[in-house]
Structures are given as structure tokens and as C-alpha cells.
N, C-alpha and C positions, 0 to 999 in steps of 0.2 A: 490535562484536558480540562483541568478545573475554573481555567481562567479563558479558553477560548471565547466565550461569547461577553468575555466584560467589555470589550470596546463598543459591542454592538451596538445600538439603536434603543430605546425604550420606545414604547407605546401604552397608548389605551386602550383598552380589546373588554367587551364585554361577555367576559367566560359565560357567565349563566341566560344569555339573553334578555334579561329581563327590563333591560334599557336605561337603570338606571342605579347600577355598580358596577363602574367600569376597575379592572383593575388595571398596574403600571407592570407590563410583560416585557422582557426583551423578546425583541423580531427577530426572532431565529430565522425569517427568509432574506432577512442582509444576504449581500454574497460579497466577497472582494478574493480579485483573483491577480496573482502576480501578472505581471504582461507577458506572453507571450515571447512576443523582442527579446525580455530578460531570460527569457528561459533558453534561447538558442546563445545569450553566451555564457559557455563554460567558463569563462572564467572568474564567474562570481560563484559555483556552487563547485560543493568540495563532495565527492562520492565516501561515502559510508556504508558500513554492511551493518545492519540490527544485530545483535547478539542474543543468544539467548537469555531472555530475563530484562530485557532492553526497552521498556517505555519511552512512549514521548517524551513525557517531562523527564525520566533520567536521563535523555541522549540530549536536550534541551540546557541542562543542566552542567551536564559533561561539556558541553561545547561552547554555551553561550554563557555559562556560569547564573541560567534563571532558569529553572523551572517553570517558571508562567509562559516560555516560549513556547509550549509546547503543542499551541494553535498553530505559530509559524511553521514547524516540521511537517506538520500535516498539512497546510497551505501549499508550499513549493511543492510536494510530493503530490499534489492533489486526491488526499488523502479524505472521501468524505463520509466512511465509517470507519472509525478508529479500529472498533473490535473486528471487525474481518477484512479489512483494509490494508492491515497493521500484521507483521507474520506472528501466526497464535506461538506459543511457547509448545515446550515438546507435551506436557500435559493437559494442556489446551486444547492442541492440536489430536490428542490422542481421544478426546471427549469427544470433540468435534467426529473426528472416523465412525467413534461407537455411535452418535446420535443418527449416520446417518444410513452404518450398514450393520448395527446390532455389536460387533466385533471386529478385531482389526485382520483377524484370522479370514473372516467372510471379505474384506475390503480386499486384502491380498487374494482373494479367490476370483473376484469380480474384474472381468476384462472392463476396461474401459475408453479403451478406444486401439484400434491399431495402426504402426507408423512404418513408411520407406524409409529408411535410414538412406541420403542422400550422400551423403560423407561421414564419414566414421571419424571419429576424434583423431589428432595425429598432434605430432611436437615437430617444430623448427627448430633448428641448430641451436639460434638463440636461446630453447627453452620456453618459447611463445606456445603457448597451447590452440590449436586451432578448435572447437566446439564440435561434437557433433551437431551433424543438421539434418534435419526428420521433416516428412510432411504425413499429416492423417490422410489413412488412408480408408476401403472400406473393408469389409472381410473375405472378400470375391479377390480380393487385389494384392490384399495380406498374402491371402492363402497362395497365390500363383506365384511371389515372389522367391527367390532363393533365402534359405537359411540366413545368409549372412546378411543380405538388406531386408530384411525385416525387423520388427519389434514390438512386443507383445506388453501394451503399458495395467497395468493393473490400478484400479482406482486407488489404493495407499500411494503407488507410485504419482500417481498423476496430482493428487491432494497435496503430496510433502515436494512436489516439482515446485507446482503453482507457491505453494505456501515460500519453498525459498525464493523465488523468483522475487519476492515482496522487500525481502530482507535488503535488496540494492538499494539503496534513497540517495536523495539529495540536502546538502546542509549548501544554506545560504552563508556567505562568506560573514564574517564579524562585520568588515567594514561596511557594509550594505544594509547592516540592521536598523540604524539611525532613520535613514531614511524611509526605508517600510515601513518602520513602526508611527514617522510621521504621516505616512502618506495613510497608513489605514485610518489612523486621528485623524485625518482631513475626511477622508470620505466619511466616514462614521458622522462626525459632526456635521456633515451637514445635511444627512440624511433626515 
């Protein structure tokens, strides 16, 4: 994350007001965003799961063999807080619970929302897992439903959902690096 903002912009900003020491800041309000277009085709991004222990720059590094790529990961992913952005690690993550319900013991206690299970997980012949699929519901609607389509999410539950859901990204293919890496030198420069 350390090299994210070196292609950006420099400026003159005068931190202290005082009109007449300006200092040389990068413009952290640059934005450069892949296009869209590129994004609906699959075939330049390669699906990835974060691992535990898994940073930008080491997945950056693993793939692209540079570390400094580790703006582009979070770019494609639109990714624009690293630290909550990014899935916490299981220590992290376990900070994260106590900061926000005292203990992971009260988390687990704490209803936090309730769902219809619409279709219950199932397997195809193949071995294809079809998902469950759930909608929120409220507590009037919980409560009237049967045992079996209902679901009772507790806040740990619904935090280490959300939290894996993060862990899917997308890596930009090698062969397409060239080019982004010039196009963001072209924008940058002439900002």
C-alpha cells in the first residue's frame, strides 16, 4: 500500500494558511478508475480468494512478482479502504467483534437480523452446489414462518458472512498490466 499514491499528482497547498509557505503534497483526491467496459470482460480478470494472512502487496507480489502493485488490487476490486475493505484476518477480525459488542460471547448473543430461507443449499449430480438463498425479513414474519424456512443470524454470524464475502477479488491478468500501468502515467502526467 506503500507505493499507491507515488504516480499521483504533486501539488502546492498551503497547510498553515499563512500565504506564503506553500508546501509540495501529493493530491490524494486524483481518482483513476478502470473502465467499466473492462470490467464486464472476464476475460482479462482471474478470480482469487484472500487467504488468511494475505495483504495487498503479498497477493501483488505472488502474482505480479512486485509488491508495489498493490494499488492496482485494490483499484480493480474497488477497493477504497484497505483496512475494512480488505477481509480483517481471524485476529483482526476478532478485535474488530470485541470493539464493537464488548465480547465475542455477547456478539453470538445478539440477534442481528432475521431471514426466509428461500431455497436451502442442495448439490447436482455433477457435484455443483447450488447456495442457499435468504431474504431479511422482520420479526412479525420470522416469528409466523415454519421452523425449517427461517434463520436466526446473530451479529458474529452476519460480521464473519460479510467479512468472507470480501475474501472473492479480482486479479488483472499479466498481460494487461503494461497497459494500465501506462494509461495511469498518461492520466497522472497530465493532471
Amino acid at each position: 500500500m506503500a507505493f499507491f499514491f507515488r504516480p499521483f499528482p504533486k501539488i502546492f497547498y498551503d497547510v498553515k494558511k499563512n500565504n506564503n509557505n506553500s508546501s509540495v503534497l501529493t493530491n490524494i483526491t486524483a481518482r483513476y478508475k478502470i473502465r467499466d467496459i473492462l470490467k464486464q470482460r472476464a476475460a482479462i480478470f482471474y478470480d482469487y480468494t484472500v487467504k488468511e494472512g494475505d495483504t495487498p502487496s503479498s497477493v501483488a507480489f505472488r502474482y505480479y512478482e512486485d509488491e508495489t502493485l498493490d494499488w492496482l488490487i485494490l483499484l480493480v476490486n474497488d477497493i477504497i479502504d484497505p483496512y475494512y475493505d480488505w477481509p480483517l484476518s481471524y485476529n483482526t477480525f476478532i478485535e474488530f467483534i470485541k470493539s464493537l459488542y464488548g465480547s465475542v460471547d455477547t456478539a453470538m448473543a445478539t440477534t442481528y437480523e432475521y431471514r426466509q430461507i428461500l431455497n436451502s443449499q442442495s448439490h447436482l449430480i455433477d457435484g455443483t452446489v447450488i447456495p442457499e438463498r435468504t431474504v431479511v425479513v422482520d420479526e412479525n414474519t420470522y416469528n409466523s414462518l415454519a421452523p425449517a424456512n427461517r434463520k436466526l443470524i446473530d451479529a458474529y454470524e452476519y460480521y464473519e458472512e460479510q467479512n468472507n464475502l470480501k475474501r472473492n477479488i479480482k486479479l488483472l491478468d499479466k498481460r494487461y498490466l503494461g497497459s494500465i500501468l501506462t494509461e495511469v502515467e498518461t492520466i497522472f502526467s497530465s493532471s
